[in-house]
N, C-alpha and C positions, 0 to 999 in steps of 0.2 A: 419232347415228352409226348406221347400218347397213352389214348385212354380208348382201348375198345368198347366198343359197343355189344350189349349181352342182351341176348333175347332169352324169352321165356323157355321157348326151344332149348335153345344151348343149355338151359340150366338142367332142363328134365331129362334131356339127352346123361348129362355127364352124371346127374345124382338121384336118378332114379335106383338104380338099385338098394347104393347105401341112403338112401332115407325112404325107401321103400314107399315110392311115391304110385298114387293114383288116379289118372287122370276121371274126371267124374264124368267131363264132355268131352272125350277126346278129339284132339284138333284145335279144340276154341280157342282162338288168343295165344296160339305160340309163338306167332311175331312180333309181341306185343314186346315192347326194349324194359328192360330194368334201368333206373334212373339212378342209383348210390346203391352201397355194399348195407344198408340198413336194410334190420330186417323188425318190426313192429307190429303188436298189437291195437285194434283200432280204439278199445278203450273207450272213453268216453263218446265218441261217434255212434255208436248206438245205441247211446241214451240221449241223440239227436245232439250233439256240442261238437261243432266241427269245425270249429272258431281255428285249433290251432294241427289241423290233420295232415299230416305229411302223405298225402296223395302216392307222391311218387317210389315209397317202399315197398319192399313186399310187406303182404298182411297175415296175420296167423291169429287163427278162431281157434281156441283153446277149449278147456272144460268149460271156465268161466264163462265165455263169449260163449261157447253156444247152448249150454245151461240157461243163460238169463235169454235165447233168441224162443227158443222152445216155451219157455213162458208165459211171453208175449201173446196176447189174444191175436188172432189171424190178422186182423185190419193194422194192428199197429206194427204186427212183426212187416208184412209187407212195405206198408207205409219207409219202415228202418233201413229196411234194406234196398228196398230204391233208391233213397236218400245215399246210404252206403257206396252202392254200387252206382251213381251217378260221378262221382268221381276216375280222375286215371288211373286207380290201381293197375298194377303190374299183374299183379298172382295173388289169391287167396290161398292162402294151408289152411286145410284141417286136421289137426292135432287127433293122435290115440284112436285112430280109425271110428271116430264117432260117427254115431246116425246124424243125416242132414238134418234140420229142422224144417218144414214145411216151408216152401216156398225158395228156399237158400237156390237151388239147382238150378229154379226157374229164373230168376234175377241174377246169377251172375251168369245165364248162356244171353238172354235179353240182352244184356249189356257187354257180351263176347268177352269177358276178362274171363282167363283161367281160371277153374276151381281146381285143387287138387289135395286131396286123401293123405294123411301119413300115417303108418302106425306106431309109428313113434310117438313117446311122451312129449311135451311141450318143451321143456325142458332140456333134453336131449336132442330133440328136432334144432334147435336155438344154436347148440353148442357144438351141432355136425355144419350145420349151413356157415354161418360168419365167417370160418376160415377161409371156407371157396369163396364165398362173396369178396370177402378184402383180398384175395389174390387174383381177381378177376378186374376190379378196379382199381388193384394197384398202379400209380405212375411206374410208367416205362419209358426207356432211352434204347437206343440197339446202339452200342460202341465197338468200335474196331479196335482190338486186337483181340489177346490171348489169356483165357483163364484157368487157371489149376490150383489143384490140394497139393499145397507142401505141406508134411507135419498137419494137416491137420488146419492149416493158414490158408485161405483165398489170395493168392495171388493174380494180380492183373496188369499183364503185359500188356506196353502200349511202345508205341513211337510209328515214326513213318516209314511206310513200305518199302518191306526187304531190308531193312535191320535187323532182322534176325528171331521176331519173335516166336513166330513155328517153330524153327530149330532149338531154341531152349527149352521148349516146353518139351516139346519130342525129347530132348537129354534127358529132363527130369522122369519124362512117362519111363527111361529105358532104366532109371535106378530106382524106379518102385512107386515112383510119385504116381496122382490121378490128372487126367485131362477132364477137363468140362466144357473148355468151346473155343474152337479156334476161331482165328477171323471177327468171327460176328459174333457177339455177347450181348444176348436181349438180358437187360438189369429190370429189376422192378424193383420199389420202394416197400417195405413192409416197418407200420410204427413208425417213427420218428428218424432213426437213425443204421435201419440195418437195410444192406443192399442183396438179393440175391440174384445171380449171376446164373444163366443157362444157356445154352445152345439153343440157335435155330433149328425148328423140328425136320428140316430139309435136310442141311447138313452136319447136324448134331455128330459127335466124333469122330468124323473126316477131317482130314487135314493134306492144307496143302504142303508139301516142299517145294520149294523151286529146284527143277531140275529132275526131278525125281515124279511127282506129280499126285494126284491124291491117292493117299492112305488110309484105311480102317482100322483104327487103333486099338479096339477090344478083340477085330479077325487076328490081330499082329499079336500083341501083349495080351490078350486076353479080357475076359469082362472085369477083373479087378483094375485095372488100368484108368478106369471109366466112372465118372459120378454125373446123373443128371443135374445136377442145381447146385451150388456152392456159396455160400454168403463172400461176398468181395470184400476183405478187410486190410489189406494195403495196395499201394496202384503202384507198379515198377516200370518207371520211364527207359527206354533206352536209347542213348543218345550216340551219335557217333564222337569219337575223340575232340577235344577240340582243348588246347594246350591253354589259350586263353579265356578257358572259362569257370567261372568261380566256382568250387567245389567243396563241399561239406564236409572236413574233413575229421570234425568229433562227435557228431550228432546231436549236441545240443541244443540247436535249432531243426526241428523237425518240419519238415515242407507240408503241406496240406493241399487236399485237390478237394474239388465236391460236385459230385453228382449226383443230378434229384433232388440236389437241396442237402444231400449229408457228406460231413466232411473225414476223407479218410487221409490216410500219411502217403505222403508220396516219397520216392526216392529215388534218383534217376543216379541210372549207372552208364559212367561213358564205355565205351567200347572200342578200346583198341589190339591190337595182335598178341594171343599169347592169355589173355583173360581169360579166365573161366568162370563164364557165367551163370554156369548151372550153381558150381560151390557157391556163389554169392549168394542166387538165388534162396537157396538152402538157411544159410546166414538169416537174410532178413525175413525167412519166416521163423525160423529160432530163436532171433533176434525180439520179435513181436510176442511172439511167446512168451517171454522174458518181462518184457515190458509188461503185460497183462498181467503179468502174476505181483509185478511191484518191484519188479528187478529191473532198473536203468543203467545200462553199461558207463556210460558218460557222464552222468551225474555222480556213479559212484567215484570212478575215475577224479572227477573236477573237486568234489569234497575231500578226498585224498590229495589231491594237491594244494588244495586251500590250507589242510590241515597242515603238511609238511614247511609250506610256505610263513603260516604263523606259527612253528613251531621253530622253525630258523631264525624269522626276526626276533623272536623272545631270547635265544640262545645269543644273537649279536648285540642285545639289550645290556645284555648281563654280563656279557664280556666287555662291554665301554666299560662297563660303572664300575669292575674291576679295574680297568687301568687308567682308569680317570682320579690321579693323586694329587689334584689340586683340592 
């Protein structure tokens, strides 16, 4: 699992336009690392209570915050913001393209942490950032094989090299399905439980065949062909044949794999001559579909046999006790 490391930089680089950011000192502190995906108001810290201040978020001076800084007689706003700005802040925002308060500009170049301008409401500012933040310190894994959209399904091909999984995906790209990353598959965690799945930005929809050698799959199929990121919600093993090994044969019992900590259905299909593993493929994302919606093929199945099964014993009940003339 890794966990990049985010400068200040990188952030203004990528969200300056859409939060229409402005740097006050430009240059100051864009090396400075962000420490967590939290993003805070410093609150109580500038009525000097700094007992419980999460240093290492970014900070955002609101109406509030800088309303009550402007207030402040000159000796103690200073005084505040020393105090303030003696800590590791990351980055201060200023919210709705307010006026500095006296001193604000001078105390945070002093102490080289970014300031920076939004004109964004506070509010809005809050609910454009957090998304980038938690996709920036999402956990990530980079796993080898093959990911694609069936229906609609995150599929992810696995097994060991040169079983085939480029070549199934490539059958599925040629009946209409999407690729999203061959080979390498950087996963990141978002929330508790869901994975998404994208391509290395190198060689994001290239793929190799053996024998044949790399191909561009959007130049070939076109750009529908093609989806940057996919949530991974079943993991398809493929395994080569092997005559003595125990195999799943009603799906009642559903395998489980887990990565990052979440766990998805696994289902490993062996491989021998004559298989068509694209139609499977197809299958068990139809199949999940199904399931999702509240439809279990095999549960239905097994309650239908239960039923038919006590509805035979009852009928051999009843036929003793007919010819039972003692």
């Amino acid at each position: 699992m890794a966990r990049p490391k985010v400068t200040v930089a990188q952030l203004l680089d990528r969200l300056a336009g859409s939060l229409q950011l402005e740097e006050i000192e430009p240059g100051t502190g864009r090396d400075r690392v962000v420490g967590n995906a939290e993003v805070s108001s410093p609150g109580l810290v500038l009525a000097g209570y700094v007992e419980r201040f999460s240093a290492e978020r970014l900070q955002v001076l609101g109406e509030t915050e800088i309303t009550y800084l402007t207030s402040l007689a000159p000796a103690k706003r200073k005084r505040i913001l020393e105090l303030f700005f003696s800590f590791p802040i990351p980055a201060v925002f200023v919210t709705k393209g307010q006026r500095l308060p006296s001193g604000l500009r001078e105390a945070a170049a002093a102490a080289g942490i970014p300031l920076i301008r939004t004109g964004l409401k506070t509010a809005e500012f809050y609910r454009r950032i957090k998304p980038v933040l938690e996709m920036e310190f999402a956990p990530t894994a980079s796993l080898h094989g093959s990911l694609a959209d069936v229906f609609g399904v995150g599929l992810f091909f696995t097994g060991k090299s040169g079983i085939g999984k480029s070549e199934c995906v490539l059958d599925l790209v040629e009946r209409g399905h999407r690729l999203v990353a061959d080979d390498l598959v950087v996963a990141s965690k978002r929330g508790n439980d869901v994975l998404i799945g994208r391509g290395h930005d190198l060689q994001r929809h290239f793929m190799e065949i053996r024998g044949v050698g790399l191909i561009d799959i959007p130049a070939i199929f076109g750009i529908r062909a093609v989806r940057q990121q996919k949530r991974i919600e079943v993991v398809v093993e493929l395994e080569e044949w092997d005559q003595h090994a125990v195999v799943e044969r009603t799906g009642l019992d559903v395998a489980t794999t887990r990565i990052l900590e979440v766990e998805l259905p696994k289902i490993t299909v062996f491989l021998n001559p004559g298989k068509n593993i694209t139609v499977i493929a197809e299958v068990i994302a139809l199949n999940h579909l199904l399931r999702y919606s509240g439809m279990h093929a095999p549960e239905v199945f097994n309650a239908r046999l239960i039923g038919r099964m006590k509805a035979a014993a009852a009928e051999n009940v009843r036929e003793y006790l007919q010819e039972d003339h003692e």
